[in-house]
N, C-alpha and C positions, 0 to 999 in steps of 0.2 A: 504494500500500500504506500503510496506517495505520502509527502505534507501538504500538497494542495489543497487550500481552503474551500470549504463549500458554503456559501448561504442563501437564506430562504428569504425572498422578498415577503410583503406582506401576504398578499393574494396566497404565493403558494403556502403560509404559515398557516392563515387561515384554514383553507383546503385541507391541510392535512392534520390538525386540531381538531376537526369538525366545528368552528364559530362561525365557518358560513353559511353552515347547516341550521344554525340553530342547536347543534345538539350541547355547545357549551356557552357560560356566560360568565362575566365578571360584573365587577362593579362598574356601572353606567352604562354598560351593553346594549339594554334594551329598554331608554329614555322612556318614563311615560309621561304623555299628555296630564295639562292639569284637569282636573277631575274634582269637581264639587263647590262650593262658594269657599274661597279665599279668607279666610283668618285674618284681619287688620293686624295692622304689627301697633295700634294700640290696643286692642284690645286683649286684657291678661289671658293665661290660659290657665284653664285649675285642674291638679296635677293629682291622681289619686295614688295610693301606696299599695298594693295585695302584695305580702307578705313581707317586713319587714325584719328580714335577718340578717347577717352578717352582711354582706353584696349589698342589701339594699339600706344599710347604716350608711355609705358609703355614695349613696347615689342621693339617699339625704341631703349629704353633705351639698355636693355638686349642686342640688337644684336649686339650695337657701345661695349659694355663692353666684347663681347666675339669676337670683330673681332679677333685678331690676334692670340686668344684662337682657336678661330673654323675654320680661316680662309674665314669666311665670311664679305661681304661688302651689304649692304642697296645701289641698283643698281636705282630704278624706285618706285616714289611714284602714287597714283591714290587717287582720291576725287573727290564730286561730289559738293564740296563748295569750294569758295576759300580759306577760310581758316581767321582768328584773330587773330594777334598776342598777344594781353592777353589775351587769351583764351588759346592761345597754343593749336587749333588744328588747319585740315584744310587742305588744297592740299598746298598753297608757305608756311604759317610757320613751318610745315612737312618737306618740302623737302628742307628749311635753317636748319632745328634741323640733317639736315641725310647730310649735306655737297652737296646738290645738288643744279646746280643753276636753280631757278625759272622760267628760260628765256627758260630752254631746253625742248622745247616738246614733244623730246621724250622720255622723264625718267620724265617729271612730266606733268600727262594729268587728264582728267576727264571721259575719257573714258576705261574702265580694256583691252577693245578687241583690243586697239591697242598694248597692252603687248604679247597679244596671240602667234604670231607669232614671238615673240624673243628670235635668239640662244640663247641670251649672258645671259639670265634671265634663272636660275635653281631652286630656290623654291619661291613659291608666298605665304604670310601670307594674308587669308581671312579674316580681320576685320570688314565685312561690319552691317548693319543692318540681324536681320537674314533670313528674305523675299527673301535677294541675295543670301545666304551660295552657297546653290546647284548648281544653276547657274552658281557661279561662277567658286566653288569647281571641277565640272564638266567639263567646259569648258575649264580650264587649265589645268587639269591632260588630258583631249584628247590631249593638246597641247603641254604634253609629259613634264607637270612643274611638281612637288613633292610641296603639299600644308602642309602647317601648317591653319588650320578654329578655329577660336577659336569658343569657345562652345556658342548657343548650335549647335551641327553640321549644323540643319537644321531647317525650319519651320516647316514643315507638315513631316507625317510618310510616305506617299509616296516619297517624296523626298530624305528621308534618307538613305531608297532601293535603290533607285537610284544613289546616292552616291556613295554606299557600293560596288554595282555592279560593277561603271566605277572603284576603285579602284581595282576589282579582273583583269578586262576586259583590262584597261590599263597598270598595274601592275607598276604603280607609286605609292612613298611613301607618305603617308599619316596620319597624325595625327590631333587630338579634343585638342584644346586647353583648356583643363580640367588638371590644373596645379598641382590638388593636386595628382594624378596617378601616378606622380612623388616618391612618399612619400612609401618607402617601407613598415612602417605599415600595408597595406592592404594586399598584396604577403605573408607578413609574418605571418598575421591573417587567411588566407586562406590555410597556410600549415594547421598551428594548428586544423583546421575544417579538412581536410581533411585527419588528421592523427588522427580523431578522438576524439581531447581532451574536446568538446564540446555537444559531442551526434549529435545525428540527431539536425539540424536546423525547427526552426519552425516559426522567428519572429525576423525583426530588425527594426528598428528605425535610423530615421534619419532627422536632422531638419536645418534651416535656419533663425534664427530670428538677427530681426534690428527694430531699431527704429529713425526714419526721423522728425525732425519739421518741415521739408517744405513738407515730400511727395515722396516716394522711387521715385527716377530717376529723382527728379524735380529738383535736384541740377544741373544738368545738364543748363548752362547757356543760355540764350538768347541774340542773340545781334542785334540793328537796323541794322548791316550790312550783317544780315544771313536772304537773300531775295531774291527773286526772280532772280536779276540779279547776283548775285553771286551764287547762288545753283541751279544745274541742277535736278531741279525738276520731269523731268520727267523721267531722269535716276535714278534716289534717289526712284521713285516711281517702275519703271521697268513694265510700265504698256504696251511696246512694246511686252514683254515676260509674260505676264498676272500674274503678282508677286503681285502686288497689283494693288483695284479699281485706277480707275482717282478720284483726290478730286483735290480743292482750295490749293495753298500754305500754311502752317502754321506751324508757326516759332517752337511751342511747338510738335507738330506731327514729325517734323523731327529732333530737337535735342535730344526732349525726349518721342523719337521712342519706346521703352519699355514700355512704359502706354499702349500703343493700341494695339489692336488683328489684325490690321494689318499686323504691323510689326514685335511682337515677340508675344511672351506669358508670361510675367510682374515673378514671383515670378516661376510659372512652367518651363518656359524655361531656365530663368537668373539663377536662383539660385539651385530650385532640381537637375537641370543637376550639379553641382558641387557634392552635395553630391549623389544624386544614382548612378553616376558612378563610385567613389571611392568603396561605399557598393558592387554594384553588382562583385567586382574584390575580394575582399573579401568574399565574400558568393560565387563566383563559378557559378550566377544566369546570366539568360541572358534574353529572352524577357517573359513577364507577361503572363498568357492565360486570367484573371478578373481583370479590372480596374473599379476606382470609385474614381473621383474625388467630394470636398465639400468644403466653405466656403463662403466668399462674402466682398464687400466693404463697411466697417464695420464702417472705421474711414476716411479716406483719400478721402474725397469727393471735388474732385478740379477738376474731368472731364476727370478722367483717363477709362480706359475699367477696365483694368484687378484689378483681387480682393487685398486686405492687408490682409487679413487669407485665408491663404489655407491648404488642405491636399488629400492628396494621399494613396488609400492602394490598392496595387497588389497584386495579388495571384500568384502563379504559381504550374503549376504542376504539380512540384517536392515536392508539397508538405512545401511549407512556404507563408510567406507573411512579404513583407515588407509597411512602411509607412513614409510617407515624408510629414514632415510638417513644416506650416512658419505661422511670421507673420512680418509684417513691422512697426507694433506701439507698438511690447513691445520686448527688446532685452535680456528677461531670457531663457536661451535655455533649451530644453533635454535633456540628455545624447542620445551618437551616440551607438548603441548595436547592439549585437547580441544577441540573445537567445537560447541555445539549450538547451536539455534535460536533459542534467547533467552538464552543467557549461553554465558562462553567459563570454562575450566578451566584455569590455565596451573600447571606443576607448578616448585615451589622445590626448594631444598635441604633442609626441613625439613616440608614442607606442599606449600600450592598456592593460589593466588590464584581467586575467582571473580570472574566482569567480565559486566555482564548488558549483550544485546545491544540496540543501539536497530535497531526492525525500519523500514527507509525503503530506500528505491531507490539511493539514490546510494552509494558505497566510502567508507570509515570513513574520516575522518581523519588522519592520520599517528601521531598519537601514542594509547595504547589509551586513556589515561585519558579521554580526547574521545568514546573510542566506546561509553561502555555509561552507563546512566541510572541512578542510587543509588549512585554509589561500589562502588569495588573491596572485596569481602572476603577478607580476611588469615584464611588456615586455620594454624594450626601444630601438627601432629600426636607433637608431644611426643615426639619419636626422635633421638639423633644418632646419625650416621651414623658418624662419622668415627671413626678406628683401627680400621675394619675390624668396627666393632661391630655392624656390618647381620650378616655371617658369625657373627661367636657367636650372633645371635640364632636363627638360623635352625638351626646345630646343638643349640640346647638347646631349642627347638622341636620339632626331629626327636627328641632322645633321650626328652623326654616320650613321644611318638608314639610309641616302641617301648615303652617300659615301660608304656605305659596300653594300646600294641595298635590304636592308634586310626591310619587308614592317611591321615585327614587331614592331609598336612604342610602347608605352605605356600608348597610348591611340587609338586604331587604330579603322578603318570605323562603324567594329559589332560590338563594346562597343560602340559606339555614336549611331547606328541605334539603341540597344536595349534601349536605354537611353532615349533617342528621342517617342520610342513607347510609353511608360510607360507616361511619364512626359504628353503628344500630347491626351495620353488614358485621362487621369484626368483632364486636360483644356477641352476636348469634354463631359466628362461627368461633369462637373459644368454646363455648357452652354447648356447645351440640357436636365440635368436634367434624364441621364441615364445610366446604368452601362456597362460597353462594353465588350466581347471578344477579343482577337487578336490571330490567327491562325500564328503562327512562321514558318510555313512551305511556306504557301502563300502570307504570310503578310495583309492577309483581315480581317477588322472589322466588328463587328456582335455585335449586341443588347443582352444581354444577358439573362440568362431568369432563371429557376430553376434547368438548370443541373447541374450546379455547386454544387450547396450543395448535389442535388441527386447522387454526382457522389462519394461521399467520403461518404455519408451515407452508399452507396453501400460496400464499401472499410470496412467500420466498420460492417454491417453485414456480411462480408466474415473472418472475427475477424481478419482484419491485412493484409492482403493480395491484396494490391494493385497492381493484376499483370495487370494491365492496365495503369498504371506510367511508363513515360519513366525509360527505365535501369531495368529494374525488371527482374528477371529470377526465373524461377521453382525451388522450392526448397528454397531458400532464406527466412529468415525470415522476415515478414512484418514489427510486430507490437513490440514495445520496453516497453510493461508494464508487470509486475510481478504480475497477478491477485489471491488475496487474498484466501484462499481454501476454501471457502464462496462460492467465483464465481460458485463455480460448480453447486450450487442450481438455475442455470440461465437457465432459456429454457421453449417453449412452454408447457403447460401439453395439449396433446393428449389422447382422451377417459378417461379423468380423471385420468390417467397414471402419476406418478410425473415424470418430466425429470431426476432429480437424481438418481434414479432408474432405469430409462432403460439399458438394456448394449448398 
């Protein structure tokens, strides 16, 4: 193989991504029209609370820092506990932290459905367990509210649909509280792919690690007064709306609701959704069609469900695969990448580095700077991150998005359903011990079996031409290798005929 460089204009990126198909999206991909009367930018907007715990302590904070900013007020809180004042969460020390008083039932309840029906309530922030997301997400945007959910959207992948749906159907704004979307790096990593400077994409990476002496989510406190009589158990359970089994009270199951396959999905829901939502807006990539989730509870044995290593690798049928991986007992990370064909993408804290590949037979060298030909490029997308400022940007993004009407956030429904598939795909394949399908057209899963490999085996006896890839057109070149003039000695002999030889 030579070092001659290959690259992909935009047109053929697209094409071979499938985003001219429509089979993938990113952030701002598919602009909507405004949609519905326009919110004056005097007029305040009143902000309601469902579930305020730890994440939404914190989005508190953000809303009181940007009232007079966004012209928003914290109108109505909801909890299904009373609440601890050293603890600082809870339904009354919530709604003293938001200037409401404790006495009023109808701005501080335990119940979300009595919010439902109120003019004066214009966006509701879903903080709940994620068993509720949908339910809630759902029944407020019918109710004609514009939600902020923080991530992960949903529990299960049919739910997510269903989300996605009432957001088209209702045509209320809506966003995934996945804070880091905020962060131009990714929009700006995603031009550079799709102008090419990368090559064809084949491969990124993406990871989550932490490391816990007590026990990832077990920090989360316990208190004698978080019982029975104060936590509405059976709303906290949702087992009227079949969200979760009926069980016994327990104090660990409901603070530290994250351990159990009940309530969330421990490292797959909490944490991948952080980082493959950022990736897939960058890569252009939208729902997987082979998922395969692996690892297991390795060290943290204290009675949790969900695993402390885990990993994720999806495929898709544009031809890449990404992988997401964690662990909660040792906090040395990966690099966050991309990989394409002729340059690699490595993501910073403030940007991302590009590194152009030398194309030769033999494994890079050890260190990167040895492996790419021109010097590394230093991107820096002019954001900091840090105080949390990725979260205000994204709710003052959203509150734009409701007063202009415009259902564009920055993290909107199909980037949380496709997020949701993926992450949902590799919790079912740990757990069941098998690799899955997801059909994006239907959203049905399926057991997966040998077509996969036989379908790109195909692809490589047709020498390149995957015209069965979304976005492919007649004509177009497939395949991006420079075969050596050797190659030519390649092909059956018939009747003892050398292939070289034949015309």
């Amino acid at each position: 193989m030579t070092d001659k460089k290959t690259t992909v204009n935009r047109r053929g990126f697209l094409q071979t991504s499938g985003l001219a198909a429509g089979a993938a999206t990113a952030v701002g991909a598919f602009p909507h029209p405004a949609i519905g009367e326009v919110k004056g930018a005097n007029e305040r907007l009143n902000v309601a609370i469902i579930g305020p715990g730890g994440r939404a302590q914190g989005h508190i904070r953000h809303l009181q820092e940007l009232g007079d900013e966004a012209n928003v007020k914290i109108a109505a809180v909801c909890d299904v506990w009373d609440g601890n004042k050293d603890v600082g969460r809870g339904l009354y020390p919530s709604a003293e932290k938001c200037g409401l008083n404790v006495d009023d039932k109808k701005n501080v309840t335990k119940n979300y459905r009595t919010l439902l029906d109120r003019d004066d309530i214009d966006v509701v922030l879903v903080a709940t367990p994620d068993h509720w997301h949908a339910k809630q997400c759902i029944d407020f945007m019918e109710a004609g509210k514009d939600v902020y959910c923080e991530k992960p959207m949903t529990h299960t992948i049919d739910e997510a649909r269903r989300v996605a749906e009432t957001v088209k159907k209702t045509g209320q704004v809506f966003t995934v509280g996945v804070q880091s979307t905020a962060h131009p790096q990714w929009k700006m990593a995603h031009d550079r792919i799709t102008g090419g400077q990368i090559g064809k994409i084949v491969q990124a990476q993406t990871q989550y690690y932490r490391n816990s002496a007590m026990g990832q989510w077990r920090y989360y406190p316990l208190t004698e007064d978080m019982n029975p009589n104060t936590v509405d158990w059976k709303m906290f359970l949702g087992t009227e709306f079949g969200l979760a089994k009926d069980q016994p009270f327990n104090r660990a199951r409901y603070a530290q609701w994250r351990c159990y396959w009940d309530f969330g999905g421990g490292m797959y829901t909490d944490l991948f959704v952080h980082q493959l939502t950022h990736m897939l807006i960058a890569l252009g990539l939208k729902f997987p069609r082979r998922v395969v989730g692996g690892g297991g509870l390795y060290l943290e044995y204290d009675g949790r469900d969900v695993p402390d290593v885990a990993t994720v690798v999806a495929d898709y049928d544009e031809g890449a695969q990404v992988i997401i991986t964690a662990t909660m007992v040792n906090d040395t990370p990966i690099d966050e990448v991309i990989r394409g064909h002729t340059g690699t993408i490595k993501f910073t804290y403030n940007g991302f580095e590009i590194t152009p590949q030398v194309l030769r037979g033999a494994p890079a060298p050890p260190t990167r700077e040895a492996a790419g030909e021109g010097g590394v490029e230093v991107v820096d997308a002019g954001f900091d991150a840090r105080g949390d400022a990725d979260t205000r940007a994204l709710w003052r993004h959203f509150f734009e998005c409701v007063r202009s009407r415009n259902q564009d956030t920055l993290c909107p429904a199909d980037l949380g359903y496709a997020a949701i598939a993926t992450v949902n795909l590799g919790v079912d394949s740990y757990r069941n011990g098998k690799a899955y399908f997801f059909d994006k057209e239907s959203g049905q899963v399926s057991e997966a079996d040998e077509s996969w490999a036989k379908k790109w085996e195909k692809v490589s006896h047709q020498r390149g031409k995957p015209n069965h890839v979304a976005g492919w057109e007649a004509g177009d070149e497939g395949s991006l290798l420079y075969p050596p003039d050797y190659q030519k000695l390649e092909g059956d002999w018939v009747n003892g005929q050398d292939p070289a030889k034949r015309s």
